[in-house]
py3Dmol code that shows the C-alpha trace and the ligand (Angstrom):
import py3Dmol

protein = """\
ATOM      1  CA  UNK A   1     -16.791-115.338-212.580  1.00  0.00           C
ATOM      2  CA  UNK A   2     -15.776-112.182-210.389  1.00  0.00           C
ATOM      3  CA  UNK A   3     -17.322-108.954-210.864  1.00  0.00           C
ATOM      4  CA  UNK A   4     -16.331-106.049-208.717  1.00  0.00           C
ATOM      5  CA  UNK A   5     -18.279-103.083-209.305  1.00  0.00           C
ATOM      6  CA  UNK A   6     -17.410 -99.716-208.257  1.00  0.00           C
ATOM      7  CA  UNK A   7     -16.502-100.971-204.474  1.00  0.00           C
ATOM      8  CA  UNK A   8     -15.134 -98.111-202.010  1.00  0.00           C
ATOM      9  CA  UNK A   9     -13.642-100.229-198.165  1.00  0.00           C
ATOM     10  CA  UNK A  10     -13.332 -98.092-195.690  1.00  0.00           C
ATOM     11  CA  UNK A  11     -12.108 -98.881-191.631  1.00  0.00           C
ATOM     12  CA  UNK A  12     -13.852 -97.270-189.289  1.00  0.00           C
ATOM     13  CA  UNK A  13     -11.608 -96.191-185.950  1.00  0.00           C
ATOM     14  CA  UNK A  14     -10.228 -93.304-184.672  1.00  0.00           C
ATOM     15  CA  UNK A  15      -9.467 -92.073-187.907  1.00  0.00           C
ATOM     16  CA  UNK A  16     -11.347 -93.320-190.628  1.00  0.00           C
ATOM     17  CA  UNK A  17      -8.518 -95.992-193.590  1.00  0.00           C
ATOM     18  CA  UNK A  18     -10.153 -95.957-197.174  1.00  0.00           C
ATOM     19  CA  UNK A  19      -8.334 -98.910-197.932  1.00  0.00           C
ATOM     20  CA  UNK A  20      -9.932 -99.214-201.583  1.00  0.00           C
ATOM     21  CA  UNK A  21     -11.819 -96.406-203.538  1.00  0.00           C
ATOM     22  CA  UNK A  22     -13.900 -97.348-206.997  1.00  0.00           C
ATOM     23  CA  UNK A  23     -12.675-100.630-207.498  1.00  0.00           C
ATOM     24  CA  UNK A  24     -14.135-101.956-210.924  1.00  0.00           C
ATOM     25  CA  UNK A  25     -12.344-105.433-211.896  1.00  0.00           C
ATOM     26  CA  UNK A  26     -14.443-108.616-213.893  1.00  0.00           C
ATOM     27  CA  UNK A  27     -12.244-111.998-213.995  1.00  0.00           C
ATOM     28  CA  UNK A  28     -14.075-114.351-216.491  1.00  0.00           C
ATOM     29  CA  UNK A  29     -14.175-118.020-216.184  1.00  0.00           C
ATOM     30  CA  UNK A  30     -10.562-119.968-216.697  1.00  0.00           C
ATOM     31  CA  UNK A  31      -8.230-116.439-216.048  1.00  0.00           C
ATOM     32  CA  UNK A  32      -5.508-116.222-213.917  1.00  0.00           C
ATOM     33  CA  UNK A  33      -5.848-112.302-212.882  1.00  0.00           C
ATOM     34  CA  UNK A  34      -2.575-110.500-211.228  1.00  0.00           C
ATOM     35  CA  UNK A  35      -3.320-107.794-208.649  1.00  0.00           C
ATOM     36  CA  UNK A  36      -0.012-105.995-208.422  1.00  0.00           C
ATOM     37  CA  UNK A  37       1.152-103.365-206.129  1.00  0.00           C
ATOM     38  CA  UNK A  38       3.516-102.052-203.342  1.00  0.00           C
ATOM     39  CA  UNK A  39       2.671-102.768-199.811  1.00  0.00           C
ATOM     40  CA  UNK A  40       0.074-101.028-198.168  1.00  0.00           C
ATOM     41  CA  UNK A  41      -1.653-100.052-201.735  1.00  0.00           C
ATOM     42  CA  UNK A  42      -5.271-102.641-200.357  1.00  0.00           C
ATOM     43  CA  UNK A  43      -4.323-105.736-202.261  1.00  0.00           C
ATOM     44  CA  UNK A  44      -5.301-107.947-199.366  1.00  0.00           C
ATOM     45  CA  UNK A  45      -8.122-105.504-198.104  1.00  0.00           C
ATOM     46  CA  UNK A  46      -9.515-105.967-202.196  1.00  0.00           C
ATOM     47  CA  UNK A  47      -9.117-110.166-201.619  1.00  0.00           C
ATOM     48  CA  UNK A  48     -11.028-110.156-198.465  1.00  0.00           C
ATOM     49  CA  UNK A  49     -13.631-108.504-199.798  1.00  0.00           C
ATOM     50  CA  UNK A  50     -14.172-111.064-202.484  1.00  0.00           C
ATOM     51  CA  UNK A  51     -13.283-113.915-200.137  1.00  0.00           C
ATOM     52  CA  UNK A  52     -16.517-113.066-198.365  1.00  0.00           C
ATOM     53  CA  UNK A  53     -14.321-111.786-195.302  1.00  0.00           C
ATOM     54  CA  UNK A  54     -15.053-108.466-195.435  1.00  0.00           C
ATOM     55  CA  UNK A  55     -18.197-106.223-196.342  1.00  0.00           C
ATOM     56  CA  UNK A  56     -17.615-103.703-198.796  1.00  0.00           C
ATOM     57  CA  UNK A  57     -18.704-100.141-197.823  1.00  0.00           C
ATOM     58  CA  UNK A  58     -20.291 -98.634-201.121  1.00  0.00           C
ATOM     59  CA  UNK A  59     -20.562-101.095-204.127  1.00  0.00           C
ATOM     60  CA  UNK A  60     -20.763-104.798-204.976  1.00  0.00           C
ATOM     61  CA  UNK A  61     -18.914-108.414-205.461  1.00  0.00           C
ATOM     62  CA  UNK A  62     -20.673-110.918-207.439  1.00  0.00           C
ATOM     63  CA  UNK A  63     -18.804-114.229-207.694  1.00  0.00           C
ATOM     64  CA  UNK A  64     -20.740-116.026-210.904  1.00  0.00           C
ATOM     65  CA  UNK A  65     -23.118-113.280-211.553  1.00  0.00           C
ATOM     66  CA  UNK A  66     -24.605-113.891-207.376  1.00  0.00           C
ATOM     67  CA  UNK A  67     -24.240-110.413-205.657  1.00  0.00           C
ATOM     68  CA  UNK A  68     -22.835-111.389-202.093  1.00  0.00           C
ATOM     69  CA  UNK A  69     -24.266-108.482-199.916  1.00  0.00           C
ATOM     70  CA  UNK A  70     -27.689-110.005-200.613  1.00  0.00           C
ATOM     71  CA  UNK A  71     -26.606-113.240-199.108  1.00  0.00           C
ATOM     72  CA  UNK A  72     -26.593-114.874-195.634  1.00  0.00           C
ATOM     73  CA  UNK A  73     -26.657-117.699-193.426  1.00  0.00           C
ATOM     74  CA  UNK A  74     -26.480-121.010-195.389  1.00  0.00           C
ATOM     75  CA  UNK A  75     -26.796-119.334-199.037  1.00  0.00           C
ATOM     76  CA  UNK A  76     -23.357-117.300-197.917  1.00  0.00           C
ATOM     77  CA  UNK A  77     -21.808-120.771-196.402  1.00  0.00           C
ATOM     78  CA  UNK A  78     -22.044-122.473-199.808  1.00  0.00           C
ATOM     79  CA  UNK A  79     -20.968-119.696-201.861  1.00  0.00           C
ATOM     80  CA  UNK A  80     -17.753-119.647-199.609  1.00  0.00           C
ATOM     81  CA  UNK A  81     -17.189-123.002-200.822  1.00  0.00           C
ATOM     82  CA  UNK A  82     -16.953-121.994-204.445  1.00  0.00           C
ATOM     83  CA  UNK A  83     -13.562-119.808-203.236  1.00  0.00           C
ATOM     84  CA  UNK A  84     -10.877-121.198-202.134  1.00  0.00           C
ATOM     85  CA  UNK A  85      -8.046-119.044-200.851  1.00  0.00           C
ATOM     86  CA  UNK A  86      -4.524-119.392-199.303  1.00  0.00           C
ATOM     87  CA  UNK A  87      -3.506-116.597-196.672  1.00  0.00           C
ATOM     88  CA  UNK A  88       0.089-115.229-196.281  1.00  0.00           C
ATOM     89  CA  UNK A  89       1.872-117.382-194.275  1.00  0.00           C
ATOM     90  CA  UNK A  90      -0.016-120.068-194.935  1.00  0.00           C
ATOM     91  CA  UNK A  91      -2.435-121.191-192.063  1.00  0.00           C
ATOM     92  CA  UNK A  92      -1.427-124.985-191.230  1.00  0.00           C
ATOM     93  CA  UNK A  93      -2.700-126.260-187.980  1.00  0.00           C
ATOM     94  CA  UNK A  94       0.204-127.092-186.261  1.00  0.00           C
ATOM     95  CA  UNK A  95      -1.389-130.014-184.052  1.00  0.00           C
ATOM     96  CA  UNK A  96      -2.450-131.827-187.150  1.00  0.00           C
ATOM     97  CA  UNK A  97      -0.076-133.634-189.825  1.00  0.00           C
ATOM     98  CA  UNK A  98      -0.810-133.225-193.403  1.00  0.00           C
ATOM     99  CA  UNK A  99      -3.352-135.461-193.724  1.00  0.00           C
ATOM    100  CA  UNK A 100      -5.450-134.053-191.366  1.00  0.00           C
ATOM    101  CA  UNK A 101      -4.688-130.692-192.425  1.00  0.00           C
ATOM    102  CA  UNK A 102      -6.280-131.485-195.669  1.00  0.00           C
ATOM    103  CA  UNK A 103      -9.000-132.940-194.574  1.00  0.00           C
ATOM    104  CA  UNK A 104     -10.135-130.239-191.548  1.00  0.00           C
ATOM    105  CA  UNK A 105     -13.009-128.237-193.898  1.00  0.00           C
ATOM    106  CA  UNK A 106     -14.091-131.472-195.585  1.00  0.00           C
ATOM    107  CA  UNK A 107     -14.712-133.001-191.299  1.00  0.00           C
ATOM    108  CA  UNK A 108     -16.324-129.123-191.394  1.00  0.00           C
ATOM    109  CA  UNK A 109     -18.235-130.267-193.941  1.00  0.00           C
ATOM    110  CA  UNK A 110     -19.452-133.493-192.473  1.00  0.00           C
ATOM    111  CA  UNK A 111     -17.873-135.809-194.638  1.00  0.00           C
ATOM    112  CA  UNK A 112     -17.218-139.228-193.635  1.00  0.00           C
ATOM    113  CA  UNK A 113     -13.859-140.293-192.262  1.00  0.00           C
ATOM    114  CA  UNK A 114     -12.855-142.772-194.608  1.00  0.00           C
ATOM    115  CA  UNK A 115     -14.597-140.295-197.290  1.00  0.00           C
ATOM    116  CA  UNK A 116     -12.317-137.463-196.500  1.00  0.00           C
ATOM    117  CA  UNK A 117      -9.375-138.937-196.397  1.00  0.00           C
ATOM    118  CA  UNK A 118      -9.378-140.597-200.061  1.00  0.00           C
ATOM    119  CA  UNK A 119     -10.152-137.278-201.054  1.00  0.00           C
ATOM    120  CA  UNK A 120      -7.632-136.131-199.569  1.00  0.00           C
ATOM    121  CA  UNK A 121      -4.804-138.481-201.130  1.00  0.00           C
ATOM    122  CA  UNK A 122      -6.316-137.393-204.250  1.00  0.00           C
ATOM    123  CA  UNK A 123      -5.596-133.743-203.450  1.00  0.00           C
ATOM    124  CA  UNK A 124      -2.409-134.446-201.947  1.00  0.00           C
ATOM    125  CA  UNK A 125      -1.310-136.404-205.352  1.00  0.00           C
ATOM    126  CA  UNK A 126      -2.638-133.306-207.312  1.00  0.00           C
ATOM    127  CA  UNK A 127      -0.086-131.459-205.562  1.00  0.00           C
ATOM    128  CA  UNK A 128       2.613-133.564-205.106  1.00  0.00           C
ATOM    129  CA  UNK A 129       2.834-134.408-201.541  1.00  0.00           C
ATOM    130  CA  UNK A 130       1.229-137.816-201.224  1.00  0.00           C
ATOM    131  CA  UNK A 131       4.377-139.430-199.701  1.00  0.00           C
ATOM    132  CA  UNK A 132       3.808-136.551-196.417  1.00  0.00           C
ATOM    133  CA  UNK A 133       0.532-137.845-195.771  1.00  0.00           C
ATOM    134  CA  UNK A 134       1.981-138.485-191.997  1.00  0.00           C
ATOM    135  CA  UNK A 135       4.353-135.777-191.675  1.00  0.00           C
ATOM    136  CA  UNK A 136       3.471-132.307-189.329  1.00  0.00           C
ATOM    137  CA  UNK A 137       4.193-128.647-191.015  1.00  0.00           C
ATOM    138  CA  UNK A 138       6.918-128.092-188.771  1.00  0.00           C
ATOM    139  CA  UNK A 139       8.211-130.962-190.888  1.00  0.00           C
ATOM    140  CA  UNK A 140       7.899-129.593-194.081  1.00  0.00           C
ATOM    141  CA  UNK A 141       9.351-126.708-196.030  1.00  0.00           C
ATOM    142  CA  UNK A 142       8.049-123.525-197.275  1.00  0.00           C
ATOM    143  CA  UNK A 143       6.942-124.455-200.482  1.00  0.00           C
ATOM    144  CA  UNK A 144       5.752-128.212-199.453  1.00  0.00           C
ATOM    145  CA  UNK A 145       3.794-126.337-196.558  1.00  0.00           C
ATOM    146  CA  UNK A 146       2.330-123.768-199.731  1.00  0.00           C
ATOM    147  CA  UNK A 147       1.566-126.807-201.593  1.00  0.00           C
ATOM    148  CA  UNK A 148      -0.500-128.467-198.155  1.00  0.00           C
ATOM    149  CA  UNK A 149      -2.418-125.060-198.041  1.00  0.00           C
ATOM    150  CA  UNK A 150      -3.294-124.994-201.646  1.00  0.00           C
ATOM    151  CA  UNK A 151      -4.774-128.825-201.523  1.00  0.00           C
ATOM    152  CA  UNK A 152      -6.217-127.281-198.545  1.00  0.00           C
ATOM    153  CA  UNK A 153      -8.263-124.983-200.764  1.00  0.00           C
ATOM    154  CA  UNK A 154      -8.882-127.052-203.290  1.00  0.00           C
ATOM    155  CA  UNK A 155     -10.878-129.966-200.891  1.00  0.00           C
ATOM    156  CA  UNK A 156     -14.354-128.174-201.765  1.00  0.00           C
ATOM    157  CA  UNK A 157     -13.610-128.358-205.269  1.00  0.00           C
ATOM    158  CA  UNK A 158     -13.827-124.452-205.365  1.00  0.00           C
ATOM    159  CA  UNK A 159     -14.485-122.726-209.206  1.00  0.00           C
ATOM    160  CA  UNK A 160     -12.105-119.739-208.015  1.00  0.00           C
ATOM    161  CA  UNK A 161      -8.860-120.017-205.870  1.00  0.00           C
ATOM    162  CA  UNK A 162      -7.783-116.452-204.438  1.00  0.00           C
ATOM    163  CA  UNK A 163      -4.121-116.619-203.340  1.00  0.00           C
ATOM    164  CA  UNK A 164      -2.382-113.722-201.203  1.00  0.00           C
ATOM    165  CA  UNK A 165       0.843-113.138-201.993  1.00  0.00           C
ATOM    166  CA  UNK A 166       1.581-117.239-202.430  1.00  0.00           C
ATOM    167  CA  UNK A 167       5.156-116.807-203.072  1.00  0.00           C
ATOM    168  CA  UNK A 168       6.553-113.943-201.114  1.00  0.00           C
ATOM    169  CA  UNK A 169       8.339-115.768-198.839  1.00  0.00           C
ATOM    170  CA  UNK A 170       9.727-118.655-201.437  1.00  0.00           C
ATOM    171  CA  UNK A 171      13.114-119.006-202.849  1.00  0.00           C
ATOM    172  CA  UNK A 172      13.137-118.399-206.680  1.00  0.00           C
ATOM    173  CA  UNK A 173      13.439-122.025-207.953  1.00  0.00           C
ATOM    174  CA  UNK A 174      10.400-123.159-205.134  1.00  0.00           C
ATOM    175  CA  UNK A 175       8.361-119.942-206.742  1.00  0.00           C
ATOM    176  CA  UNK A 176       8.678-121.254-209.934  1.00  0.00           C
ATOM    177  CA  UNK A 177       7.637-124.767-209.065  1.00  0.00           C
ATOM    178  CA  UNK A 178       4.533-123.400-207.010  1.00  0.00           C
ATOM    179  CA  UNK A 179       3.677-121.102-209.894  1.00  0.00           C
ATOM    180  CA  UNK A 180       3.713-124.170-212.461  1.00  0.00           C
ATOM    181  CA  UNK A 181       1.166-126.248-209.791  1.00  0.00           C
ATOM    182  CA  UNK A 182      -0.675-123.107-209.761  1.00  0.00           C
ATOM    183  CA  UNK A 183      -1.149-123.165-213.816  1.00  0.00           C
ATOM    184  CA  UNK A 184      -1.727-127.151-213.904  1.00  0.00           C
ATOM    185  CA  UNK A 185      -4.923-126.200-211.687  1.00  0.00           C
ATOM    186  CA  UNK A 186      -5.885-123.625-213.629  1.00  0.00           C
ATOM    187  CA  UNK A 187      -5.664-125.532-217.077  1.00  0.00           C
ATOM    188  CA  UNK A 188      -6.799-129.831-215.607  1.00  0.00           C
ATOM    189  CA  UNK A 189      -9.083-128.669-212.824  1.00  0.00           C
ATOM    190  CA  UNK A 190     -10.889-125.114-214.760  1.00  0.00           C
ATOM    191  CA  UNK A 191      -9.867-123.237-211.576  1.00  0.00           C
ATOM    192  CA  UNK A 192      -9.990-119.649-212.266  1.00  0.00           C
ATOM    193  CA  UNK A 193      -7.203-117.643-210.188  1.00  0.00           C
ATOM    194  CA  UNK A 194      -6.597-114.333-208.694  1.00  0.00           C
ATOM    195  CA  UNK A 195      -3.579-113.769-207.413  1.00  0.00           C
ATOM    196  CA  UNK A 196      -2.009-110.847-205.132  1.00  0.00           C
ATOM    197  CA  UNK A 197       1.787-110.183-205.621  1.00  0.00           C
ATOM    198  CA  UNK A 198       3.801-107.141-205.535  1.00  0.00           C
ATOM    199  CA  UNK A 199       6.658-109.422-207.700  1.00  0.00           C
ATOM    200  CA  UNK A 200       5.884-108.546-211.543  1.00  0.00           C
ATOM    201  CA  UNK A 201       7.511-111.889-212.300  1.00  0.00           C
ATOM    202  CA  UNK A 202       4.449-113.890-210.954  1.00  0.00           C
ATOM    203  CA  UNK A 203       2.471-111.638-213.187  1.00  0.00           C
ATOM    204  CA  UNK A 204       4.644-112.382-215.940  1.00  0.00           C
ATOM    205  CA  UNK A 205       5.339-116.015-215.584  1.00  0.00           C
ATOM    206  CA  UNK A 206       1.326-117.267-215.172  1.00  0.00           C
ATOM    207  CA  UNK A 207      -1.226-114.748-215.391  1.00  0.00           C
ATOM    208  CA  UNK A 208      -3.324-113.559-218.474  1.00  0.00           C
ATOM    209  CA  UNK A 209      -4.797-110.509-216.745  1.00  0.00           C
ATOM    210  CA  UNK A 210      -3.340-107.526-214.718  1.00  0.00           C
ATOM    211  CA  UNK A 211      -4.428-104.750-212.171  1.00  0.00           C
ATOM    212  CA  UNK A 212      -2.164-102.427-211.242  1.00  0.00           C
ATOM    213  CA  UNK A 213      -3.676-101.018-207.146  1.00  0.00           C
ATOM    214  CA  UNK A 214      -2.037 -98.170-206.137  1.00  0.00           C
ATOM    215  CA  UNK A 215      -3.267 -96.288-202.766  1.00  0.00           C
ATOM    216  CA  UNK A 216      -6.458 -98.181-202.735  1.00  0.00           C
ATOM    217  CA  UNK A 217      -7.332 -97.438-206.630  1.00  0.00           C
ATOM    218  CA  UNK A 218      -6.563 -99.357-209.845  1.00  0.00           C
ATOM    219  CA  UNK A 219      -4.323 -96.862-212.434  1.00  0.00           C
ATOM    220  CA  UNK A 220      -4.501 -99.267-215.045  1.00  0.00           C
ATOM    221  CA  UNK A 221      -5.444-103.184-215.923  1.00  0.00           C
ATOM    222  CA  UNK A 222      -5.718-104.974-219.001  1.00  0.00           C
ATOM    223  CA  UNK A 223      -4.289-108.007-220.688  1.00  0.00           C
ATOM    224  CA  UNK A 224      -1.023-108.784-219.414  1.00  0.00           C
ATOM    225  CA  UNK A 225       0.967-108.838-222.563  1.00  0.00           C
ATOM    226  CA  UNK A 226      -0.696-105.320-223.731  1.00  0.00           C
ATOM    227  CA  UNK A 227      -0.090-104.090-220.055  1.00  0.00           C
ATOM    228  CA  UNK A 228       3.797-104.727-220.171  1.00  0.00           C
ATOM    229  CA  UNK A 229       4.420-104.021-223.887  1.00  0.00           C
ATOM    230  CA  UNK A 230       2.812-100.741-223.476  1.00  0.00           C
ATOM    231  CA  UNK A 231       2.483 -99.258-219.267  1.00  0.00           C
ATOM    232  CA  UNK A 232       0.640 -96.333-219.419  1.00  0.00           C
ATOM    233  CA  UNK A 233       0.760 -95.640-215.551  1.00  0.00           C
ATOM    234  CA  UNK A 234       4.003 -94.644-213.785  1.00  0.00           C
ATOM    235  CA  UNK A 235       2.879 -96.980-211.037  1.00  0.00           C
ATOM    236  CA  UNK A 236       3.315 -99.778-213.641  1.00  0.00           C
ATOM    237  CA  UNK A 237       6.363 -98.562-215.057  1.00  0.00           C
ATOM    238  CA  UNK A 238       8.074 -98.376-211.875  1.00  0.00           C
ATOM    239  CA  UNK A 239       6.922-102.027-211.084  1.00  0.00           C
ATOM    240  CA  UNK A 240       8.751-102.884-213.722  1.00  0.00           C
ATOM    241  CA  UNK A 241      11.800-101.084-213.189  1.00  0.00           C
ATOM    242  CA  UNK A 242      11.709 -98.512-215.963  1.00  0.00           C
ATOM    243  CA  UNK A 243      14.710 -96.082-215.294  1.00  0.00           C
ATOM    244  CA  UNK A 244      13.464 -92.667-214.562  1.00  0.00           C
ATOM    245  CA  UNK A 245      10.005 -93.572-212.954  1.00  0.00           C
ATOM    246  CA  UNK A 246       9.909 -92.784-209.185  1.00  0.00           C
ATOM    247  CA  UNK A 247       7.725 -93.915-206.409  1.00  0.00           C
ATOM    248  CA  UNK A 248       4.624 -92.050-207.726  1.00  0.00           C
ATOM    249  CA  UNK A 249       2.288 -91.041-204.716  1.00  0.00           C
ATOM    250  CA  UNK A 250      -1.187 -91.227-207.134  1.00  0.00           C
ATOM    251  CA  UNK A 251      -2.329 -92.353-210.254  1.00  0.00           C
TER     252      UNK A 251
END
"""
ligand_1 = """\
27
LIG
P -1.591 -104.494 -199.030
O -2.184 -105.866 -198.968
O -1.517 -103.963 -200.433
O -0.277 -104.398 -198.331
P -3.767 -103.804 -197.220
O -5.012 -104.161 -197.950
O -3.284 -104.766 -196.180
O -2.586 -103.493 -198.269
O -3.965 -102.389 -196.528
C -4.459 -101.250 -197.215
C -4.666 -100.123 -196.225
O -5.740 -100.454 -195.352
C -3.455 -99.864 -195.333
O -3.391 -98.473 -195.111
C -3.794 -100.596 -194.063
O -3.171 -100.023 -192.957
C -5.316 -100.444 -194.000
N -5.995 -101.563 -193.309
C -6.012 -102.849 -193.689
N -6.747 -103.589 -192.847
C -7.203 -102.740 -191.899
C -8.033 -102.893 -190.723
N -8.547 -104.075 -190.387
N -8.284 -101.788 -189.995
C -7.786 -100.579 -190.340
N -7.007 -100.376 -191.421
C -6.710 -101.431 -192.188
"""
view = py3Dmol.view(width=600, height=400)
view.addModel(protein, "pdb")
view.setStyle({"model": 0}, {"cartoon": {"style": "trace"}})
view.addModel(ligand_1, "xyz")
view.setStyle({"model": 1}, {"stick": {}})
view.zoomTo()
view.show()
């Protein structure tokens, strides 16, 4: 479903950022895929890329075997819609309540009023939030605001939803409850996930697949289980607080 292949980001300024050097990660069909690491390691620089945000420097993204850099214009606007993603700090507009939240890339999309908003319910009543229909973000809490943003990215009926860091700022019983909606899409709707954390718990509570990024390179991925019952990297060890493993500075 996502295949990165051997992609290198680098920022051109003053001085030159290689956020990410020889990425390689596939995600098949129905995963949920962790990307774990500390802050500042290009988790976000690595979702961007396959969010069709950024341009990688040297190597590829294909989302369902389509390589992006060969696409533009309208081909690149409908592969968009096939990934959804929720941002850090989740992106409401302000001015508009729920509703209309919801429904702002489906009026995008040119879809009829009375169109968009019964799709809308529908999404809202996937994630729980039906009875807010009216109410404004400023109205809502963290995780109900999390939950607006994910129906959000679910209203183009996406194949893969890439979520940054979707629980950093939650309390632990509101993570949980946001990690569960996150694995009822996953299973009912076939959504295929990749999800950027630097908490090993969301890694351990819903995903099937891990990357470990550290300074802009993977040191080791796998199957989750296999991954934890066995880390080979110190990167991984220290994520998950194995005494004696200090901040490494490389793989
Ligand atoms: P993380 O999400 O893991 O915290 P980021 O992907 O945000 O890491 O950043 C990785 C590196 O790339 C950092 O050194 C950061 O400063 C740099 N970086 C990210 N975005 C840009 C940008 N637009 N211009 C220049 N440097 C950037």
């Amino acid at each position: 479903m996502i295949r990165v292949k051997n992609l290198t980001k680098v920022f051109h300024g003053e001085t030159d950022v290689t956020a990410l050097t020889g990425i390689n990660l596939n995600v098949e069909a129905g995963d949920i895929c962790g990307i774990i690491g500390m802050s500042g390691a290009g988790k976000s620089t690595l979702l961007r890329c396959i969010a069709l945000l950024e341009r990688p420097t040297e190597g590829s993204v294909e989302i369902d075997n389509v390589d992006i850099s060969t696409l533009s214009g309208k081909e690149l606007t409908r592969l968009r819609k096939s990934v959804g993603v929720i941002f850090q700090g989740y992106n409401l507009l302000m001015q508009r309540n729920v509703l209309g939240n919801v429904c702002f890339p489906l009026e995008l999309d040119g879809m009829k009023k009375r169109e968009r908003e019964q799709r809308a319910m529908e999404l809202l009543e996937i994630v729980g939030l039906r009875d807010k229909a009216k109410a404004y973000p400023a109205q809502l809490s963290g995780g109900q605001k999390q939950r607006v943003a994910i129906a959000r990215a679910l209203a183009a009926n996406p194949k893969i939803l890439l979520c940054d860091e979707p629980t950093s700022a939650l309390d632990s019983f509101t993570t949980s409850s946001i990690l569960d909606l996150l694995t009822d899409i996953n299973r009912k709707l076939g959504v295929t996930i990749l999800i950027i954390t630097h908490e090993i718990g969301v890694v351990n509570a819903i995903c099937n697949k891990v990357a470990i990024i550290n300074m802009g390179a993977f040191v080791e991925q796998g199957e989750v289980k296999k991954v934890m019952q066995n880390p080979e990297s110190p990167v991984t060890r220290m994520l998950l607080g194995i005494r004696g493993e200090e901040m490494p500075c490389g793989k």
